[in-house]
N, CA, C and O atoms as a printed pandas DataFrame, in Angstrom:
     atom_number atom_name residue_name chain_id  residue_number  x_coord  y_coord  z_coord
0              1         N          UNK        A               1  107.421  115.961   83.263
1              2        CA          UNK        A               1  107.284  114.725   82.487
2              3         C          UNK        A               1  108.014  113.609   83.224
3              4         O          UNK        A               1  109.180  113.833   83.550
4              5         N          UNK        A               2  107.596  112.710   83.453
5              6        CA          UNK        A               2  107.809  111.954   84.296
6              7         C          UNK        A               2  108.665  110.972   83.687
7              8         O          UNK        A               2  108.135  110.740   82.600
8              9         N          UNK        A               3  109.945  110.104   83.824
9             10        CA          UNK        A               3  110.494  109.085   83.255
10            11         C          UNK        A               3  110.253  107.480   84.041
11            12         O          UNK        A               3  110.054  107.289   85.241
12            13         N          UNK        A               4  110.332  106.572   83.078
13            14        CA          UNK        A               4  109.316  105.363   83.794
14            15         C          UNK        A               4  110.523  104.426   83.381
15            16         O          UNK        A               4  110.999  104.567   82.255
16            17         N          UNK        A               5  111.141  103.286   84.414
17            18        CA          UNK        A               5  112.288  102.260   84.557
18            19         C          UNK        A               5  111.675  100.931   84.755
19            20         O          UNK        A               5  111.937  100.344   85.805
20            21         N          UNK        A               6  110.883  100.367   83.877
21            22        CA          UNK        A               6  111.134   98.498   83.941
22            23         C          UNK        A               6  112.135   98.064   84.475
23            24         O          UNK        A               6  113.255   98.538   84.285
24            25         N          UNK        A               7  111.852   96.982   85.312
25            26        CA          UNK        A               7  112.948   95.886   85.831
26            27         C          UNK        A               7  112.071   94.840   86.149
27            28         O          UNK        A               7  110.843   94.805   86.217
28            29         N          UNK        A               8  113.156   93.783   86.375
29            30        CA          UNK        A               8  112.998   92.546   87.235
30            31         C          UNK        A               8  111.961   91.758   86.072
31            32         O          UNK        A               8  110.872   91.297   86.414
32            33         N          UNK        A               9  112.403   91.692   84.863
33            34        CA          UNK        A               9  111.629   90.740   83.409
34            35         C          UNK        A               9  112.946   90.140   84.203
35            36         O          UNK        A               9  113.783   90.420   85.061
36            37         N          UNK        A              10  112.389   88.808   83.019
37            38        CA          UNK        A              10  113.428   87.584   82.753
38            39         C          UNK        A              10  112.813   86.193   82.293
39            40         O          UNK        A              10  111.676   86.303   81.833
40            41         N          UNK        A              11  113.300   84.991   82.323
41            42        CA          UNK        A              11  113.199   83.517   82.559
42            43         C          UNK        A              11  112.510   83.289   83.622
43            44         O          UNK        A              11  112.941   83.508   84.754
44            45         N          UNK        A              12  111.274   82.785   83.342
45            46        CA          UNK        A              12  110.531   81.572   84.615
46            47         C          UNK        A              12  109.979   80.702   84.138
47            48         O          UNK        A              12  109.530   80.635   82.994
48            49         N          UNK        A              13  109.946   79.899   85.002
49            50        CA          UNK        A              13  109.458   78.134   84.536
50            51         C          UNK        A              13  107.767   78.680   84.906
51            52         O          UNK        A              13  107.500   79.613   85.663
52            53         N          UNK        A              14  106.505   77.612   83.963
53            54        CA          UNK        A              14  105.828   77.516   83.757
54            55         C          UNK        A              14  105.066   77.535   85.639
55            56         O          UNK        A              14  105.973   77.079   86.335
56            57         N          UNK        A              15  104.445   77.709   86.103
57            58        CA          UNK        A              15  103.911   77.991   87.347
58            59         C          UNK        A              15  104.799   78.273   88.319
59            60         O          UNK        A              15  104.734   77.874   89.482
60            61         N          UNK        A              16  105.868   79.159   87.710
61            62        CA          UNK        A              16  106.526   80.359   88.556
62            63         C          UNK        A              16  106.068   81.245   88.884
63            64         O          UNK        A              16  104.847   81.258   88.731
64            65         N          UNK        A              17  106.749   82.592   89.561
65            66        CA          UNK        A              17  106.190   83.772   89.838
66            67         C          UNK        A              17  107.227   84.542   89.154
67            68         O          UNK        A              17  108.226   84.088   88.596
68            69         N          UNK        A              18  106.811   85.958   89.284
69            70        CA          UNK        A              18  107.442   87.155   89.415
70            71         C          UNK        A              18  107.368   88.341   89.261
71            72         O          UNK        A              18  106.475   88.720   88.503
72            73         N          UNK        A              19  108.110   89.219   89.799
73            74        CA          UNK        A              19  107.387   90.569   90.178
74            75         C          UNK        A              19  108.134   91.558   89.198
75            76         O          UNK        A              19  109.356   91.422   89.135
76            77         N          UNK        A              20  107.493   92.617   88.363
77            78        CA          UNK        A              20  108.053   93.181   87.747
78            79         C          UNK        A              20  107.846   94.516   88.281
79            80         O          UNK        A              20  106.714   94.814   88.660
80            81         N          UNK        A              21  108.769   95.336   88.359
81            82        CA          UNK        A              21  108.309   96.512   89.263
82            83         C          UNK        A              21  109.292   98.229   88.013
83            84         O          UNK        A              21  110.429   98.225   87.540
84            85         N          UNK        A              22  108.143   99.422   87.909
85            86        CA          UNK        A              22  108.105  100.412   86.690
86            87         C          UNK        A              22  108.286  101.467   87.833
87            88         O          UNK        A              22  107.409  101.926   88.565
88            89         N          UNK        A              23  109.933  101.809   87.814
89            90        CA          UNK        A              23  110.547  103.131   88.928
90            91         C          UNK        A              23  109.861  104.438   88.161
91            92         O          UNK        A              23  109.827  104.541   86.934
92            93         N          UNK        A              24  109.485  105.124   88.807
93            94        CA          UNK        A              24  109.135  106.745   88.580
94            95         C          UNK        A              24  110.113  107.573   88.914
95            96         O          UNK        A              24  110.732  107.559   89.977
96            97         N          UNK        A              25  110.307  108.525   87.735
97            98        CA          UNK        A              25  111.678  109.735   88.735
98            99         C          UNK        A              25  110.671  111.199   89.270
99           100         O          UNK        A              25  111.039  112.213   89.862
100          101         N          UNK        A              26  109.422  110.827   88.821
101          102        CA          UNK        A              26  109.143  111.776   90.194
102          103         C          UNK        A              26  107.649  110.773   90.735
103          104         O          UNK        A              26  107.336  109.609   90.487
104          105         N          UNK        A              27  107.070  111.702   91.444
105          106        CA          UNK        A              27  105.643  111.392   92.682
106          107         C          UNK        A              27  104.635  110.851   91.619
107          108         O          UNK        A              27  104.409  111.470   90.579
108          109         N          UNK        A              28  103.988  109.557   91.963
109          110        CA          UNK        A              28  103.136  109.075   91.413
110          111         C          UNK        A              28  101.586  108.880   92.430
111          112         O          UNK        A              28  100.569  108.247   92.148
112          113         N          UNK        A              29  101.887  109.627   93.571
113          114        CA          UNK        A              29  101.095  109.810   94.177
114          115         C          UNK        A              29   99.302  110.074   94.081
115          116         O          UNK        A              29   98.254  109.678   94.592
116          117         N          UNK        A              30   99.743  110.883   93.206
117          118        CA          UNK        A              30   98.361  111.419   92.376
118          119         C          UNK        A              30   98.278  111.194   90.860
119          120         O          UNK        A              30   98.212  112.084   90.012
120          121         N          UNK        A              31   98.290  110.027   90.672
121          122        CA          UNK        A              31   98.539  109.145   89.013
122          123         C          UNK        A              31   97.719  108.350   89.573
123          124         O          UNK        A              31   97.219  108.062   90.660
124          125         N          UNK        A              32   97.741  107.966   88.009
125          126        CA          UNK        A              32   97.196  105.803   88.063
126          127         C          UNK        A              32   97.976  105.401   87.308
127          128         O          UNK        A              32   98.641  106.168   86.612
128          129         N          UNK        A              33   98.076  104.255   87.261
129          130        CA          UNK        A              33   99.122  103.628   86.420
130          131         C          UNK        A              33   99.082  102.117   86.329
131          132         O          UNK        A              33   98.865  101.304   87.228
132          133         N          UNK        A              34   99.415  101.865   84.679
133          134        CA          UNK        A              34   98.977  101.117   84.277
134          135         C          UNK        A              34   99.706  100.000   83.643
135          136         O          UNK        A              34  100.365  100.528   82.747
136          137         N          UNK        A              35   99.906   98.856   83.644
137          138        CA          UNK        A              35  100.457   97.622   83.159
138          139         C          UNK        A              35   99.618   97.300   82.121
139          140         O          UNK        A              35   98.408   97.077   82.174
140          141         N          UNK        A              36  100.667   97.291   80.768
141          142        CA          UNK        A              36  100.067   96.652   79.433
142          143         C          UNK        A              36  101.342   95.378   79.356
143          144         O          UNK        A              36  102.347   95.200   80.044
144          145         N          UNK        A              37  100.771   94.634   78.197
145          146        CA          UNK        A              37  101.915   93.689   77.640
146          147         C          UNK        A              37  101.387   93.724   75.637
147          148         O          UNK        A              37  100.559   94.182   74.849
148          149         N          UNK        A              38  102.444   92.984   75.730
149          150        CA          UNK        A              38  102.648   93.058   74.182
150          151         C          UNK        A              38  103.164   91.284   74.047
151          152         O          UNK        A              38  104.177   90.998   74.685
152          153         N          UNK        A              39  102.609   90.355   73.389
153          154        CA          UNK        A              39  102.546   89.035   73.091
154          155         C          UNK        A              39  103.318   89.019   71.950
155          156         O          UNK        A              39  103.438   90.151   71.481
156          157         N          UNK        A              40  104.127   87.792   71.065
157          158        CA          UNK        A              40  104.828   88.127   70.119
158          159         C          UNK        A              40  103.256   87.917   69.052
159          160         O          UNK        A              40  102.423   87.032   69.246
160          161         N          UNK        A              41  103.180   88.992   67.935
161          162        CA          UNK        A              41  102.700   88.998   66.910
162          163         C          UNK        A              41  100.967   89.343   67.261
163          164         O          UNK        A              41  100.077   89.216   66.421
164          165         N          UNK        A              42  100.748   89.817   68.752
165          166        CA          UNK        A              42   99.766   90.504   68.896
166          167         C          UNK        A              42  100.194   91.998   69.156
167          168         O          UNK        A              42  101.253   92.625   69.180
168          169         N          UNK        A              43   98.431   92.345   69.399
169          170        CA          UNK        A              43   98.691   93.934   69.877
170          171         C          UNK        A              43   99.131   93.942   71.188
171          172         O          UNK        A              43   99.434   92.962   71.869
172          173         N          UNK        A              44   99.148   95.277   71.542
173          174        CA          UNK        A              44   99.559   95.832   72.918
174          175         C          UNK        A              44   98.334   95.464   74.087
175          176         O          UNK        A              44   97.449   96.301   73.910
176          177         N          UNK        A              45   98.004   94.668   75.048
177          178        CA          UNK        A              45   96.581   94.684   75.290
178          179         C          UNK        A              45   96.959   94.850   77.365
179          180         O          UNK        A              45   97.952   94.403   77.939
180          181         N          UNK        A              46   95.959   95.504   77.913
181          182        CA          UNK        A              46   95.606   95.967   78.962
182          183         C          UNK        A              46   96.254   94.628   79.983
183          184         O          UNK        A              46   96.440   93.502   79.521
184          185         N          UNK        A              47   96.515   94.968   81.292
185          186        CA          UNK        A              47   96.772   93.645   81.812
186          187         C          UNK        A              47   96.164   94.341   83.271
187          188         O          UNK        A              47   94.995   93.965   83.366
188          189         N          UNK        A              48   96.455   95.038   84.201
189          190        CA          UNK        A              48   95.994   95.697   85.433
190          191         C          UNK        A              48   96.033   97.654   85.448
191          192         O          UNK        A              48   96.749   98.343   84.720
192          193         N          UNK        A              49   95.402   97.980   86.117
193          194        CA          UNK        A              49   95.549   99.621   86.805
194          195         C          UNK        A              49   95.712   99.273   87.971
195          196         O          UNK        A              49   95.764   98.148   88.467
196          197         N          UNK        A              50   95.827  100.677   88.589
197          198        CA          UNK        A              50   95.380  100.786   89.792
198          199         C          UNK        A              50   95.737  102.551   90.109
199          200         O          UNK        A              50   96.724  103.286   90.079
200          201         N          UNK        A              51   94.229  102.661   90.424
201          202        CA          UNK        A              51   93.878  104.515   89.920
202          203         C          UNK        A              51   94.819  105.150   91.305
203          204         O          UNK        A              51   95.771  104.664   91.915
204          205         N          UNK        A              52   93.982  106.602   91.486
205          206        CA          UNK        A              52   95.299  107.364   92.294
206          207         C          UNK        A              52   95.081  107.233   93.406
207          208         O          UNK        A              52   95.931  107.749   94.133
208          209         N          UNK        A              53   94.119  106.651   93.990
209          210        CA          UNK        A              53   93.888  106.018   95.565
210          211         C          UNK        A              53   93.780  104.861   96.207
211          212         O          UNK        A              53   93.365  104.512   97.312
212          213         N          UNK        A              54   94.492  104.059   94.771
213          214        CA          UNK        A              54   95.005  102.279   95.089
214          215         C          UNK        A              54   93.823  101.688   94.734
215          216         O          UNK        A              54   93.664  100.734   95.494
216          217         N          UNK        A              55   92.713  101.794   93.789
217          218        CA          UNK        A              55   91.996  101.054   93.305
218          219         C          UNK        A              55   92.321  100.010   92.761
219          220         O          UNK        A              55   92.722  100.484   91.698
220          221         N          UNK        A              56   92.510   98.562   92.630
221          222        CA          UNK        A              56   92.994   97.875   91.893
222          223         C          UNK        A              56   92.121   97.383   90.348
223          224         O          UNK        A              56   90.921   97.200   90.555
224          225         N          UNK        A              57   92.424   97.227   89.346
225          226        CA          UNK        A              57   91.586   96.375   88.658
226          227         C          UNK        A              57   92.120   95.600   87.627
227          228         O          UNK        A              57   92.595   96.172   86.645
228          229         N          UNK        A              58   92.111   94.039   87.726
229          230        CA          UNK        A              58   93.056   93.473   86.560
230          231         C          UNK        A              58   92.045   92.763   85.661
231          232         O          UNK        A              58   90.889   92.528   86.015
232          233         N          UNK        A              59   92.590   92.420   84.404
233          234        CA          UNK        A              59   91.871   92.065   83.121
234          235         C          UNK        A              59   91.474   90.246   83.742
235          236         O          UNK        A              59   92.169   89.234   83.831
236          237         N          UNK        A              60   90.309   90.491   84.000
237          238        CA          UNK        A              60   89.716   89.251   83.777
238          239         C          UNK        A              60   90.358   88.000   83.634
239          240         O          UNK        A              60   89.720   87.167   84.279
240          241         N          UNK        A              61   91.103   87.621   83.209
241          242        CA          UNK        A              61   91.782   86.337   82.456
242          243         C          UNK        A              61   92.704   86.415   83.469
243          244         O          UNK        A              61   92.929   85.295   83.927
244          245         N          UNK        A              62   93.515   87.553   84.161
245          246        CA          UNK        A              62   94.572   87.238   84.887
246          247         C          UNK        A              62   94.179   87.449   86.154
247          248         O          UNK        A              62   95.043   87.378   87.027
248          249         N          UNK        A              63   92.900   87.732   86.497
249          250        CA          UNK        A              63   92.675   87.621   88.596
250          251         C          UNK        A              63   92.878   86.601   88.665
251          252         O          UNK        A              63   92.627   85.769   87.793
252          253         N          UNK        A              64   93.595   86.321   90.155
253          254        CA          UNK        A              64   93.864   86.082   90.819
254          255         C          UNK        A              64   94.904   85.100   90.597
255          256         O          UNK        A              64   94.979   83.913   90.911
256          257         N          UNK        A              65   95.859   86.045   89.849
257          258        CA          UNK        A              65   97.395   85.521   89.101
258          259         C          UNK        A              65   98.268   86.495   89.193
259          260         O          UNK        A              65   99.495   86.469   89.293
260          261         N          UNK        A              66   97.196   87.719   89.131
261          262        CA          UNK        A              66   98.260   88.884   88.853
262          263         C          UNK        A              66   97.799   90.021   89.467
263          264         O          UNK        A              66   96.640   90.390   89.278
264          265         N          UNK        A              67   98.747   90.780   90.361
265          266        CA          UNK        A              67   98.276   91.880   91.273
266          267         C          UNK        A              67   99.189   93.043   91.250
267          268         O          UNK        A              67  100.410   92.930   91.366
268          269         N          UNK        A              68   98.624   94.058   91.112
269          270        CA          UNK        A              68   99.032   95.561   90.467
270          271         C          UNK        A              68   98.978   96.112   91.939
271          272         O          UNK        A              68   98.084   95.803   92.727
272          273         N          UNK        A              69  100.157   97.067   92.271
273          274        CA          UNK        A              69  100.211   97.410   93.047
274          275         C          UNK        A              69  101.627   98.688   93.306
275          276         O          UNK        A              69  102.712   98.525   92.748
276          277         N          UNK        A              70  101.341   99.910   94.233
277          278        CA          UNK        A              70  102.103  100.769   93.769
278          279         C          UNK        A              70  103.026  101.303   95.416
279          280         O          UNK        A              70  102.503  101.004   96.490
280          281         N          UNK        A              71  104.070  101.902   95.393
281          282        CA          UNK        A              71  104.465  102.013   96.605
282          283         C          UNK        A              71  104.811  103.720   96.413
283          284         O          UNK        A              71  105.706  104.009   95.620
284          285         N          UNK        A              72  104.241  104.600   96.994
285          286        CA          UNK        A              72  104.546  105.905   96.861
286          287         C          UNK        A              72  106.029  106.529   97.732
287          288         O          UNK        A              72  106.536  107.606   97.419
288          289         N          UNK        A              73  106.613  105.582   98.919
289          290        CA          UNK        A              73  107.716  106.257   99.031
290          291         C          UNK        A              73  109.025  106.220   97.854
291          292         O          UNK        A              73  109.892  107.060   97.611
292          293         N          UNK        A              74  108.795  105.083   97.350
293          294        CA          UNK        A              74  110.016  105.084   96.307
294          295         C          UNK        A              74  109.351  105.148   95.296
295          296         O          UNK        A              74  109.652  104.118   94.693
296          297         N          UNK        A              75  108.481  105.804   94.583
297          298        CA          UNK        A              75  107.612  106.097   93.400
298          299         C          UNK        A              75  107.974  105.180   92.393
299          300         O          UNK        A              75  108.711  105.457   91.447
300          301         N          UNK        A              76  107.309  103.791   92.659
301          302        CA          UNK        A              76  107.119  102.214   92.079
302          303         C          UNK        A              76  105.652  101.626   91.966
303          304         O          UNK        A              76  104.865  101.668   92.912
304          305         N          UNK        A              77  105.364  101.104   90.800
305          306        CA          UNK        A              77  104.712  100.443   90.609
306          307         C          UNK        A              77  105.178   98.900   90.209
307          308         O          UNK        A              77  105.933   98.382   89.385
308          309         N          UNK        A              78  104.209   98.428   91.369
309          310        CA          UNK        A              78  104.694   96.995   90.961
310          311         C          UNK        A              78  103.541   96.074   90.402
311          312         O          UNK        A              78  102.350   96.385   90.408
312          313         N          UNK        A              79  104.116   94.787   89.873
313          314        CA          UNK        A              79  102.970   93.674   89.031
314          315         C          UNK        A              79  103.584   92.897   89.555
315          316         O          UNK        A              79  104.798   92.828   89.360
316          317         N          UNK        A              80  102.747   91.825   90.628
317          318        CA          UNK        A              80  103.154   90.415   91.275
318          319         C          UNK        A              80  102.642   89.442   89.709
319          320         O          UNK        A              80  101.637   89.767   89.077
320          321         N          UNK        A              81  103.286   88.591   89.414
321          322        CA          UNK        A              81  102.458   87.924   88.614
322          323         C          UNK        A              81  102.821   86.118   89.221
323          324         O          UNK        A              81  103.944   85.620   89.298
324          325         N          UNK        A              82  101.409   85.396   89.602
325          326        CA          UNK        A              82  101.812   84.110   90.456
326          327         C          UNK        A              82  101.111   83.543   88.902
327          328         O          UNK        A              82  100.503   84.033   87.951
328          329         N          UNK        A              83  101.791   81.787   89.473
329          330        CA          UNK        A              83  101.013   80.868   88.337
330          331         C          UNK        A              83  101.172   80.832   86.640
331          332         O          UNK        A              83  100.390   80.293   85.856
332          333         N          UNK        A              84  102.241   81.464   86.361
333          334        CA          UNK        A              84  102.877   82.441   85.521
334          335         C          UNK        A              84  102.771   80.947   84.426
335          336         O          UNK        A              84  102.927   79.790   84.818
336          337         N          UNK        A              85  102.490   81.349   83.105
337          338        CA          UNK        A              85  102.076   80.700   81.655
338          339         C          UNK        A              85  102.682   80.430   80.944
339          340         O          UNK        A              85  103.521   81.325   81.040
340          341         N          UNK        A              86  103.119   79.599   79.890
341          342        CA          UNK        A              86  104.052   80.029   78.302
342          343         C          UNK        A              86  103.061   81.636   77.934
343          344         O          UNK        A              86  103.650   82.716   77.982
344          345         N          UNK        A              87  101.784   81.573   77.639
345          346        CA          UNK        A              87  101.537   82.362   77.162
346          347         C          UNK        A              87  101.353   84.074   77.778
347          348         O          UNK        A              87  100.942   85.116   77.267
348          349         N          UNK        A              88  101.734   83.810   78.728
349          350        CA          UNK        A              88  101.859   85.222   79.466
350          351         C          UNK        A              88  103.569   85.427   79.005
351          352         O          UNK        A              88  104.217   86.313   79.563
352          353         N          UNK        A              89  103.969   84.880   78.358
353          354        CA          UNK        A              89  105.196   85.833   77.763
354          355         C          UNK        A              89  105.179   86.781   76.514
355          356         O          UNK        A              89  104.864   86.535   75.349
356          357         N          UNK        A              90  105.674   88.100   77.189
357          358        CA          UNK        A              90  105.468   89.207   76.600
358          359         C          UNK        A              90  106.640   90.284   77.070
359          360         O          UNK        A              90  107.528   90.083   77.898
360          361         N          UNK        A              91  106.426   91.288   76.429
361          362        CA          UNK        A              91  106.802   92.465   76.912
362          363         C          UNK        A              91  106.188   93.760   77.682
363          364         O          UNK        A              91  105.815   94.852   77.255
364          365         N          UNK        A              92  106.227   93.275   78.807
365          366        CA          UNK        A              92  105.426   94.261   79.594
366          367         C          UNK        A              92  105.898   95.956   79.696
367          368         O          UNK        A              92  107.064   96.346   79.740
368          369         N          UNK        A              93  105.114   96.510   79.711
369          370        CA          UNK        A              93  104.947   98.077   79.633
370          371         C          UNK        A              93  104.163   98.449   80.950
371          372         O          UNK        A              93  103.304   97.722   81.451
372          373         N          UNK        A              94  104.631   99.876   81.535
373          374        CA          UNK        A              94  104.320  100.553   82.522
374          375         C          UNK        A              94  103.739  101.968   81.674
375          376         O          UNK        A              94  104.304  102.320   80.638
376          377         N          UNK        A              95  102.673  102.652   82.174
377          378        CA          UNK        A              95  102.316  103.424   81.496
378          379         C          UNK        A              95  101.539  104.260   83.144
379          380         O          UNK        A              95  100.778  103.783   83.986
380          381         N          UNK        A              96  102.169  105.628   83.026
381          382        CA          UNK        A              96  101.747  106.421   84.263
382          383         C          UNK        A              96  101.483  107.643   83.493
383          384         O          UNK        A              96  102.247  108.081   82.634
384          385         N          UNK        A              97   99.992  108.351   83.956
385          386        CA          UNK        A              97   99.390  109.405   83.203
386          387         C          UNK        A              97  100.005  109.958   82.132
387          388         O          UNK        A              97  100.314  111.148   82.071
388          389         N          UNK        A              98  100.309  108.702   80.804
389          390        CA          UNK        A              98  100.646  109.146   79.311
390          391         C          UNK        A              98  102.175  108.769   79.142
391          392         O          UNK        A              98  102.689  108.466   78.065
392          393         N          UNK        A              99  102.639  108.813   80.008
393          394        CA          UNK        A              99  104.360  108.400   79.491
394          395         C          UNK        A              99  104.110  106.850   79.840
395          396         O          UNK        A              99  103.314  106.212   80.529
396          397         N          UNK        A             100  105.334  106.547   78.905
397          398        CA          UNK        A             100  105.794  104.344   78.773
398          399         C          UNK        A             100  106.984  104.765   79.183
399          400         O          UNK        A             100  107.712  105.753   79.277
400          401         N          UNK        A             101  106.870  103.276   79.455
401          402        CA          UNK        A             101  108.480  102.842   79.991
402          403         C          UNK        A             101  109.023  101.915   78.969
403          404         O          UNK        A             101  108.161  101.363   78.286
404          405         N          UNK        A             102  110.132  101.649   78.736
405          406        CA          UNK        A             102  110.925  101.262   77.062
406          407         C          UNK        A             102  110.238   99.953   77.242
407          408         O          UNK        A             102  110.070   99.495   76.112
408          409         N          UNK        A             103  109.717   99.059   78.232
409          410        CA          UNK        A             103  108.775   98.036   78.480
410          411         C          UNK        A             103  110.350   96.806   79.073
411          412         O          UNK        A             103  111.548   97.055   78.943
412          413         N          UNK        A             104  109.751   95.638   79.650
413          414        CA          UNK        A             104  110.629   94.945   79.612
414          415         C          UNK        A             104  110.027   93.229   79.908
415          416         O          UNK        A             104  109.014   92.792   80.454
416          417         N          UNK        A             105  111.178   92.598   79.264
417          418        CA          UNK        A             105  111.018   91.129   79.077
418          419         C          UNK        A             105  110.442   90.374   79.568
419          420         O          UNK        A             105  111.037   90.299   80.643
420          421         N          UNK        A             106  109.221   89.301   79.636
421          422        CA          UNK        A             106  109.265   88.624   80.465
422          423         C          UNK        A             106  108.776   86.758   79.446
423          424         O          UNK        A             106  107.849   86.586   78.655
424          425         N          UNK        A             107  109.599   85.947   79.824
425          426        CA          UNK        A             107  109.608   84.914   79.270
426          427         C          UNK        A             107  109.569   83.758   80.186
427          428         O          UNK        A             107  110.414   83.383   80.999
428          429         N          UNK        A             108  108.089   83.134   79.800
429          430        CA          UNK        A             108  107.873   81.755   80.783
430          431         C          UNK        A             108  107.879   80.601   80.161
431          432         O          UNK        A             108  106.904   80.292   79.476
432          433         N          UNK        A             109  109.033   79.705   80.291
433          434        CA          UNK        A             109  109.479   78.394   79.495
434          435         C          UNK        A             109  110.007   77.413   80.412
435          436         O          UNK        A             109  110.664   77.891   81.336
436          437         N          UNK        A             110  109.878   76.125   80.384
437          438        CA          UNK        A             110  110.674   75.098   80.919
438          439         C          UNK        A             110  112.254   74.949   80.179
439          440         O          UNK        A             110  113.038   74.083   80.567
């Protein structure tokens, strides 16, 4: 069972960036894994994958803003997110074949 570590949420100004990156404590090699968020007072809704041979695919609304991407020596998945919104603040979640990660912050405000 695999355990999943959010980092790198926080504060960014309105057409900032930033990269949020979901540590694995073991091989995600042969996973996919997946970036959700959570909006205040919506549901949980899909944001990128990227299957077990680096397929990428992000939700519509956020190409070419936001890029899912995974590094197998240090078993990380990362989310570049450029051009960054008020309304892309949420709580992002990492989700690798069935386990979450406690999710973590991300807030875009002037």
């Amino acid at each position: 069972q695999v355990q999943l570590v959010e980092s790198g949420g926080g504060l960014v100004q309105p057409g900032g960036s930033l990269t949020i990156s979901c540590a694995a404590s073991g091989s995600i090699r042969n996973t996919y894994a997946t970036w959700y968020r959570q909006r205040p007072g919506n549901q949980r809704e899909l944001v990128a994958t990227i299957s077990r041979d680096g397929r990428e695919a992000v939700v519509a609304s956020m190409q070419g803003r936001f890029t899912i991407s995974k590094d197998h020596t240090s078993n990380t998945v990362f989310l570049q997110m450029a051009r960054l919104k008020p309304e892309d603040s949420a709580v992002y979640y990492c989700e690798v074949d069935g386990e979450w990660g406690q999710g973590i912050s991300v807030t875009v405000s002037s």
